[in-house]
C-alpha positions as YAML, in Angstrom:
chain: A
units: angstrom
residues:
- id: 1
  name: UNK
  ca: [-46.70, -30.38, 15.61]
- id: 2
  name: UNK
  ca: [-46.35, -32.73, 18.77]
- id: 3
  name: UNK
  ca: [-49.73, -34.05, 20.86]
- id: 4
  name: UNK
  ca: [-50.65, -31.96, 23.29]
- id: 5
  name: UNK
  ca: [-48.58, -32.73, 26.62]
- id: 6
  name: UNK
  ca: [-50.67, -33.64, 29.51]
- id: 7
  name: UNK
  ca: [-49.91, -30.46, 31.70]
- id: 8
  name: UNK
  ca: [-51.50, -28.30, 28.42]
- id: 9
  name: UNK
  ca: [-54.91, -30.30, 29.09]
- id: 10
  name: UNK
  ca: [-55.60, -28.85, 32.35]
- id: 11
  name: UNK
  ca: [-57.10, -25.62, 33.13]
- id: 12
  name: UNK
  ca: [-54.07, -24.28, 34.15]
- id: 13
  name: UNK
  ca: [-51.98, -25.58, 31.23]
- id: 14
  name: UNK
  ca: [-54.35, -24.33, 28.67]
- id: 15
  name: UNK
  ca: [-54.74, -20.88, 30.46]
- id: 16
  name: UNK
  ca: [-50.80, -20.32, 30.26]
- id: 17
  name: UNK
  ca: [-50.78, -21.75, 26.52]
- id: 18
  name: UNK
  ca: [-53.54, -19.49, 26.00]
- id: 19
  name: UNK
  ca: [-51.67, -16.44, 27.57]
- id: 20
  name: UNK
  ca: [-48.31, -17.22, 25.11]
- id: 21
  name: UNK
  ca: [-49.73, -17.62, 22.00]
- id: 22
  name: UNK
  ca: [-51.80, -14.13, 22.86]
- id: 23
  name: UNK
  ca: [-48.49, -12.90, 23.48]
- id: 24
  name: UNK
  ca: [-47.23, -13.59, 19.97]
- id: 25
  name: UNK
  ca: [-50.12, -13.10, 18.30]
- id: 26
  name: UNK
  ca: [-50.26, -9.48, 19.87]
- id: 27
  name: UNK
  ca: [-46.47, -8.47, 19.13]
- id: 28
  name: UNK
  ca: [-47.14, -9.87, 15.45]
- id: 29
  name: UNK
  ca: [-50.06, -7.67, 15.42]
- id: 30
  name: UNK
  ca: [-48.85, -4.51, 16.95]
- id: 31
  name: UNK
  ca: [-45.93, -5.11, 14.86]
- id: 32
  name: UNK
  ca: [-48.23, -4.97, 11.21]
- id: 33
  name: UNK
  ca: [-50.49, -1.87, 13.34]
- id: 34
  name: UNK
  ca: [-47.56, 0.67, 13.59]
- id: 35
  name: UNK
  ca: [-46.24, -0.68, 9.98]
- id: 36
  name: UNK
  ca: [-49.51, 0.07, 8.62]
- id: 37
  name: UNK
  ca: [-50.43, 3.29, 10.29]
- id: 38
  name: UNK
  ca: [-46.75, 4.89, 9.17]
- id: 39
  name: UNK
  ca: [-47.24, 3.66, 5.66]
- id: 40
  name: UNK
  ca: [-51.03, 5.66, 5.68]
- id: 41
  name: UNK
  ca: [-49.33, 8.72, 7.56]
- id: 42
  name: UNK
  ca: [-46.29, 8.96, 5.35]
- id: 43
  name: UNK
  ca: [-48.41, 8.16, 1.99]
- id: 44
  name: UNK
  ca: [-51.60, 9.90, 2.72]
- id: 45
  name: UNK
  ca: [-51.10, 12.91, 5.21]
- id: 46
  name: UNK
  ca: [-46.83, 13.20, 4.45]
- id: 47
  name: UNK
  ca: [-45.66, 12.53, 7.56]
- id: 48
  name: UNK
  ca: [-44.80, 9.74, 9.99]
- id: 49
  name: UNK
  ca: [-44.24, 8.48, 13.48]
- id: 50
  name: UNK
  ca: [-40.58, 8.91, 14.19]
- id: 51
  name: UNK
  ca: [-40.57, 6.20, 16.80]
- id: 52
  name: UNK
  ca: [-42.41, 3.78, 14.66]
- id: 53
  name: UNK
  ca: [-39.72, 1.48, 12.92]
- id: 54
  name: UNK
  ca: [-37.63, 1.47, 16.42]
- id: 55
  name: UNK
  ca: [-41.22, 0.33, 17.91]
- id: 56
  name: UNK
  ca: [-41.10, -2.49, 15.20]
- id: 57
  name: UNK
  ca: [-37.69, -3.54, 15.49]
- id: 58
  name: UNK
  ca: [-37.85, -3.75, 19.10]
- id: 59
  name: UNK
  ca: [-41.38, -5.80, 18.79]
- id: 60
  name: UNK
  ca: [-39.54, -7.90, 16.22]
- id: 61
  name: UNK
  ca: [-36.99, -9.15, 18.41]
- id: 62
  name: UNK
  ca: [-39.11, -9.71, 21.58]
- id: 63
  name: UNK
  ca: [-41.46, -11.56, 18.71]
- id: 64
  name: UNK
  ca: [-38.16, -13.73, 17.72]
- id: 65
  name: UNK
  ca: [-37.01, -14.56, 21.65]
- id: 66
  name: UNK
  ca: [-40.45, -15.11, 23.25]
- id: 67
  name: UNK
  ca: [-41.36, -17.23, 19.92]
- id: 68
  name: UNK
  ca: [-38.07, -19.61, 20.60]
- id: 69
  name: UNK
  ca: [-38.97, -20.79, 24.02]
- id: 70
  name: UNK
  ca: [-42.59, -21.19, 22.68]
- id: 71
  name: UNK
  ca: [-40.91, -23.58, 20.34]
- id: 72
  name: UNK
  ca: [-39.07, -25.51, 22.61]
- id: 73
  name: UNK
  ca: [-42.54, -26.18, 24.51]
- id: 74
  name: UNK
  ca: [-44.75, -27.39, 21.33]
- id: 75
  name: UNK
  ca: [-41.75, -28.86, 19.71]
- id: 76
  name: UNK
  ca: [-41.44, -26.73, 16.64]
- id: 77
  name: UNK
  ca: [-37.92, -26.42, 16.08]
- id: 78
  name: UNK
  ca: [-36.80, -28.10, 12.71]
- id: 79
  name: UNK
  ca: [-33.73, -30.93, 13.07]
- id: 80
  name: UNK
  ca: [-32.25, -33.05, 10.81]
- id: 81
  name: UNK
  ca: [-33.00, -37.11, 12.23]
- id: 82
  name: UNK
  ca: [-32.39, -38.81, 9.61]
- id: 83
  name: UNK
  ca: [-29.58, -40.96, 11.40]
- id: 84
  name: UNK
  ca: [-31.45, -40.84, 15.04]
- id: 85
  name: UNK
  ca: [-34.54, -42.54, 13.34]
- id: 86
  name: UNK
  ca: [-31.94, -45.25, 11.70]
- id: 87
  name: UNK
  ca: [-31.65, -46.40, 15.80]
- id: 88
  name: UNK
  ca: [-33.23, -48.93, 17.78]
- id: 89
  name: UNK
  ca: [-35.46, -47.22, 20.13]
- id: 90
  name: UNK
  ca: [-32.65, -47.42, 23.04]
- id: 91
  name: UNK
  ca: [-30.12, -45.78, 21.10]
- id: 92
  name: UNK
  ca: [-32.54, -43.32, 19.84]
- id: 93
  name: UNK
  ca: [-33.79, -42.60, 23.04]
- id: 94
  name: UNK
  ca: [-30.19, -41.84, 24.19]
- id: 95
  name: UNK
  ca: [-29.10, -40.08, 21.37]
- id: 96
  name: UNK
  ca: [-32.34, -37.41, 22.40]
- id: 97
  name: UNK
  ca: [-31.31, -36.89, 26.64]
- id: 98
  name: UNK
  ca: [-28.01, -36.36, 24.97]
- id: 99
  name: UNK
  ca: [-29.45, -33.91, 22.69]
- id: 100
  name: UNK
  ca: [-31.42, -32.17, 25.02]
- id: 101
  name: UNK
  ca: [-28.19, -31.55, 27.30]
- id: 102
  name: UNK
  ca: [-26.43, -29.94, 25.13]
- id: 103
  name: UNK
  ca: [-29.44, -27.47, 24.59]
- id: 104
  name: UNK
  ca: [-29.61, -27.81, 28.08]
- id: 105
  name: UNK
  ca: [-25.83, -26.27, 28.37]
- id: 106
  name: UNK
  ca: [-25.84, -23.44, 25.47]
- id: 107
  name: UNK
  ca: [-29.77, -21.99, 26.91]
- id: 108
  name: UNK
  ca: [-27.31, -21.85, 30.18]
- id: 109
  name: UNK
  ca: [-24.83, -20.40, 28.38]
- id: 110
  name: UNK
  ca: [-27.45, -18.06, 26.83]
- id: 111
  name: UNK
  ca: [-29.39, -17.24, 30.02]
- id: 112
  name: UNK
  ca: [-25.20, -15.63, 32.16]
- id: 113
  name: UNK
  ca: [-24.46, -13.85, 28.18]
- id: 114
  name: UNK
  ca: [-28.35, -12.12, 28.72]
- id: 115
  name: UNK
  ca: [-27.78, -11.55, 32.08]
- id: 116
  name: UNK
  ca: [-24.02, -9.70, 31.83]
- id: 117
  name: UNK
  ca: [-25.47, -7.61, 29.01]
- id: 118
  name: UNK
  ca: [-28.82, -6.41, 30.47]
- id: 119
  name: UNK
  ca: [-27.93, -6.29, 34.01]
- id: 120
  name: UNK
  ca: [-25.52, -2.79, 33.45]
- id: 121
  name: UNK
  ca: [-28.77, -1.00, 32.03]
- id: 122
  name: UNK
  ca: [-30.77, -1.93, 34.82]
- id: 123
  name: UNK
  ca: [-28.27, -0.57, 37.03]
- id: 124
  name: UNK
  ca: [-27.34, -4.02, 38.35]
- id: 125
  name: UNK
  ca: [-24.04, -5.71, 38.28]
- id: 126
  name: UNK
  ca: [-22.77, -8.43, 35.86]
- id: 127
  name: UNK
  ca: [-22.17, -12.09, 36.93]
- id: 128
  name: UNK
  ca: [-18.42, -13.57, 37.45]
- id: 129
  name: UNK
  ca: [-17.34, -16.68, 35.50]
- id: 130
  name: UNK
  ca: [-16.04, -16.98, 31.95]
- id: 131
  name: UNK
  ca: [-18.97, -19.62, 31.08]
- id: 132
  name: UNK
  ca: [-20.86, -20.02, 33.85]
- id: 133
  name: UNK
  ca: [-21.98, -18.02, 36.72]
- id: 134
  name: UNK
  ca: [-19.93, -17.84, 39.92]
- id: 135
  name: UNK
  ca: [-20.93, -15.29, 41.96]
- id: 136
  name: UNK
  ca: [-21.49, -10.99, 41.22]
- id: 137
  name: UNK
  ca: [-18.82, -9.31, 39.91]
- id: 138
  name: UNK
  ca: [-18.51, -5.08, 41.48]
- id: 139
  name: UNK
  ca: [-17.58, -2.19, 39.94]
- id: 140
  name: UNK
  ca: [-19.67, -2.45, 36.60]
- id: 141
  name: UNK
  ca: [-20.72, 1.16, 35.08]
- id: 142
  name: UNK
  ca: [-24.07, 1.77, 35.14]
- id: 143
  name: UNK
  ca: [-25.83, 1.92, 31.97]
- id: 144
  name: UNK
  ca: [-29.23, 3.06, 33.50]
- id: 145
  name: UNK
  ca: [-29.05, 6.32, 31.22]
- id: 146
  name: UNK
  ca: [-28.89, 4.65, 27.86]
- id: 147
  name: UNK
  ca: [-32.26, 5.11, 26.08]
- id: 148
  name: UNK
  ca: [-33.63, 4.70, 22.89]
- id: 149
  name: UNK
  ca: [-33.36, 6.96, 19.98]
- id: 150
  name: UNK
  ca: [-37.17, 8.18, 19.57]
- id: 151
  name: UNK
  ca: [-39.51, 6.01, 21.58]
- id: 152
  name: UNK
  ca: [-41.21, 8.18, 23.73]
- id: 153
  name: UNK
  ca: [-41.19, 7.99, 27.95]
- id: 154
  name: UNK
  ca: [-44.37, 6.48, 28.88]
- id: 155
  name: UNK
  ca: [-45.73, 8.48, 31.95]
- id: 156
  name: UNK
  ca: [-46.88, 5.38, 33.87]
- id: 157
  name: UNK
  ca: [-43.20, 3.74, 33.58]
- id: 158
  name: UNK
  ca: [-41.52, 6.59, 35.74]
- id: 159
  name: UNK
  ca: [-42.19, 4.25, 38.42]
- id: 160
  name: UNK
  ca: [-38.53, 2.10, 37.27]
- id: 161
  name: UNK
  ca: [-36.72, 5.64, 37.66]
- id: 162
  name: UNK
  ca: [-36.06, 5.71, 40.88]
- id: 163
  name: UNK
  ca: [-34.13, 2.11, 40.41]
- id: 164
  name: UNK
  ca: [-32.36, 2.30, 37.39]
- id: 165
  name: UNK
  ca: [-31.62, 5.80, 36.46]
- id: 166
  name: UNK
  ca: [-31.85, 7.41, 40.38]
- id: 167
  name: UNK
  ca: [-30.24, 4.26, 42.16]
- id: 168
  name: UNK
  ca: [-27.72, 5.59, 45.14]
- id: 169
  name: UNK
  ca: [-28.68, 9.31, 44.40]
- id: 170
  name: UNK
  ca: [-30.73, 11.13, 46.78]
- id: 171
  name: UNK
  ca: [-33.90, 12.42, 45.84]
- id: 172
  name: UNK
  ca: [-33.28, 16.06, 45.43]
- id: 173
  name: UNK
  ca: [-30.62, 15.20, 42.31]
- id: 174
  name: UNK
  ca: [-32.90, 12.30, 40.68]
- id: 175
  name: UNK
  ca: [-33.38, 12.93, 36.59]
- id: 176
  name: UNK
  ca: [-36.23, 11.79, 34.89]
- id: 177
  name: UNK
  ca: [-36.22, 9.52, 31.48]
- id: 178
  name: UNK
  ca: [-37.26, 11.62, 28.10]
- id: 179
  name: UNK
  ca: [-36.94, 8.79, 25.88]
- id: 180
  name: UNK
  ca: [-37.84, 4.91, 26.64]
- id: 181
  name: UNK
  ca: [-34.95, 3.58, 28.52]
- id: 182
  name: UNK
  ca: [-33.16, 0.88, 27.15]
- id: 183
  name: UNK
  ca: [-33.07, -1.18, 30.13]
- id: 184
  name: UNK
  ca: [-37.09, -1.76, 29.12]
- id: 185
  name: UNK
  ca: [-36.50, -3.08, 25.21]
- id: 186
  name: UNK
  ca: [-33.45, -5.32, 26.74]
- id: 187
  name: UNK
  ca: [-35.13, -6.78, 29.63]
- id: 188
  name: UNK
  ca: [-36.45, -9.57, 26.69]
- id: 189
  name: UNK
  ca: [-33.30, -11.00, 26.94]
- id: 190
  name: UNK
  ca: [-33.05, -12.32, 29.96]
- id: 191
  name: UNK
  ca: [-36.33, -13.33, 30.40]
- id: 192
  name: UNK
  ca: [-36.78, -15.42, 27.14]
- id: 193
  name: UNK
  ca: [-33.34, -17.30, 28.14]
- id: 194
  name: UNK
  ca: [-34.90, -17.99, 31.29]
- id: 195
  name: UNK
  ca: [-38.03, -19.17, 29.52]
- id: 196
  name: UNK
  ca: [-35.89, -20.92, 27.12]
- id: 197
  name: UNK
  ca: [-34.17, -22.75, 30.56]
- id: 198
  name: UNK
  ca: [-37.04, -23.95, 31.66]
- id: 199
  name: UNK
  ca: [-38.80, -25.46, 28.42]
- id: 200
  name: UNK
  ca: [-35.54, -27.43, 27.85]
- id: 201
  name: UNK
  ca: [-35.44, -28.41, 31.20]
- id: 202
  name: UNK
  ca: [-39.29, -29.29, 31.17]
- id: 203
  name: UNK
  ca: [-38.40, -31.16, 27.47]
- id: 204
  name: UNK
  ca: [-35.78, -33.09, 28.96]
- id: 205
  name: UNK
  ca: [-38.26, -34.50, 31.49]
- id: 206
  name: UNK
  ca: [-40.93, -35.52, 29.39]
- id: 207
  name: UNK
  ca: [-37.61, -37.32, 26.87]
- id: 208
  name: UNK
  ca: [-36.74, -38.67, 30.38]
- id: 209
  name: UNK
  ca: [-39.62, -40.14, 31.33]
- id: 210
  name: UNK
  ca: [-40.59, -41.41, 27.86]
- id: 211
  name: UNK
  ca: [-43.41, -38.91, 26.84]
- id: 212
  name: UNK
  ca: [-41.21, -37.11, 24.23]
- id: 213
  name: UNK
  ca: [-39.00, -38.86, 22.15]
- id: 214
  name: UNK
  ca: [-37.47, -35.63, 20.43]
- id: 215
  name: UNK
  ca: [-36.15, -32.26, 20.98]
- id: 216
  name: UNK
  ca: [-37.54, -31.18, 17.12]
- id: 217
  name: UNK
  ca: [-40.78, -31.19, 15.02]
- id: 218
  name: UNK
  ca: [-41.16, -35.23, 14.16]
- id: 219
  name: UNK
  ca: [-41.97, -35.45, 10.20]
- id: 220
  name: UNK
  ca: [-43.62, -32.38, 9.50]
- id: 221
  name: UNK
  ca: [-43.70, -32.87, 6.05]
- id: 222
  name: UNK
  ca: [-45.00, -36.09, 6.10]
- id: 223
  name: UNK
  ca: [-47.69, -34.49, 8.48]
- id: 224
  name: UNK
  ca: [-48.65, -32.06, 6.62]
- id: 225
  name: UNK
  ca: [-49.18, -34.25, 3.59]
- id: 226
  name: UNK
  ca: [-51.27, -36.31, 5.29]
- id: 227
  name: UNK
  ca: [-53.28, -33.85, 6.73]
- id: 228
  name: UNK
  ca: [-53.47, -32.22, 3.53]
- id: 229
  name: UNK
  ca: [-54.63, -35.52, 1.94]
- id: 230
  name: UNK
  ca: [-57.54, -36.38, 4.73]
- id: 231
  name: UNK
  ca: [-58.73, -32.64, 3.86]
- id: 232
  name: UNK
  ca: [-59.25, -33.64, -0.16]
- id: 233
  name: UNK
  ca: [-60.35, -37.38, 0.85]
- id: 234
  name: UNK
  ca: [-63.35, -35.76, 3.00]
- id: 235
  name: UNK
  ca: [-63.93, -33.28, 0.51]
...
C-alpha cells in the first residue's frame, strides 16, 4: 500500500479516511451479522429471516462499489507494470497520465450507465447521449414502484414517498411503500461512480504533479516480503 498522501495527514483527511473505512468495515460486518443470525435461527429455532440473504446481497454489492473508489484513493488496485517499470522515468511518467485517462474516460462512462439505470426508479429521467451525457432525455417510465422482494419498509424512510412513488399525484391518491423500494438498494450506483470520478480525477493530480507515479499497488509482493522479513529479523 502507497504512503499516506498529504491531504490524509490533516484532520480533515484523516476524519474522511476514518469515516470510509468505517463504512466498509460496517457493511462487512452487518453483512457476517445477518449471515450469522439466519444460520442460528434456521439451525437452532427452524426458522429464518426471509429478507436476510436479499439484505446480504444488497450489502455485498454496496461493499464491492464503495470498496472500488476506496481503492482508487489508497492505490490498491492490482496492474501488471512490468513493461512501465522497463521506462525511463519520463516515459514512465507518461505512460501513467495516459493510464489514468483512460480510467478517467470508462469511470465517465460508468458514472451516465449508473445514472440512466437508477434515475427511472427514483422517478427521474435518464440522460441523452449514446456515451456521454448531453442533456435530459423526457418521457422515461417511472420505475418508482419497483421494490424489493422481502426487505421490509422502514417507517422512518416514508419520508422519499412523496418523491419517488407520489411524484405529480396529488395527495389524496398517494400509495405508500410495503416493501424497501428499489430506488434505495440502487442509489449505490451512482454514487460510487461519482466517488469513483473523483478519486481518479484526484489520482490523476497527484500523477500530474509528481506525488504518484501509478494508478496500481507498486510491488506488493515485494512489500509484503519485506515487511514480513523485518517482523522475523526483530523477532
Amino acid at each position: 500500500m502507497s504512503a499516506p498522501r498529504p491531504f490524509e495527514r490533516t484532520a480533515l483527511g484523516r476524519a474522511v479516511n476514518s469515516l470510509e473505512e468505517t463504512v466498509i468495515a460496517f457493511l462487512l460486518g452487518a453483512m457476517t451479522l445477518v449471515t450469522f443470525v439466519n444460520v442460528v435461527l434456521r439451525y437452532g429455532f427452524n426458522t429464518s429471516l426471509i429478507w436476510g440473504l436479499e439484505v446480504v446481497l444488497i450489502l455485498f454489492a454496496w461493499l464491492v462499489l464503495f470498496g472500488i473508489a476506496y481503492g482508487f484513493k489508497i492505490t490498491s488496485h492490482l496492474g501488471v507494470d512490468a513493461i512501465t517499470n522497463m521506462l525511463p522515468p519520463g516515459p514512465k511518467r507518461v505512460m501513467a497520465i495516459i493510464t489514468a485517462l483512460l480510467c478517467l474516460v470508462y469511470v465517465a462512462l460508468l458514472a451516465k450507465g449508473a445514472w440512466d439505470y437508477w434515475a427511472p426508479f427514483a422517478g427521474l429521467q435518464q440522460t441523452t447521449g449514446r456515451w456521454f451525457p448531453t442533456g435530459i432525455t423526457e418521457g422515461v417510465r417511472s420505475r418508482a414502484f419497483y421494490t424489493t422482494d422481502q426487505v421490509p419498509m422502514p417507517a422512518f424512510l416514508s419520508f422519499i414517498e412523496p418523491w419517488t412513488l407520489n411524484r405529480g399525484f396529488p395527495e389524496a391518491e398517494w400509495e405508500h411503500y410495503e416493501k424497501l423500494p428499489r430506488v434505495l438498494p440502487y442509489a449505490m450506483l451512482p454514487f460510487a461512480a461519482a466517488l469513483m470520478l473523483l478519486r481518479v480525477c484526484q489520482a490523476l493530480y497527484r500523477i500530474l504533479r509528481g506525488t504518484q507515479d501509478s494508478m496500481i499497488v507498486s510491488h506488493e509482493a515485494e512489500d509484503a516480503v519485506e515487511e514480513a522479513a523485518a517482523k522475523m529479523k526483530d523477532a
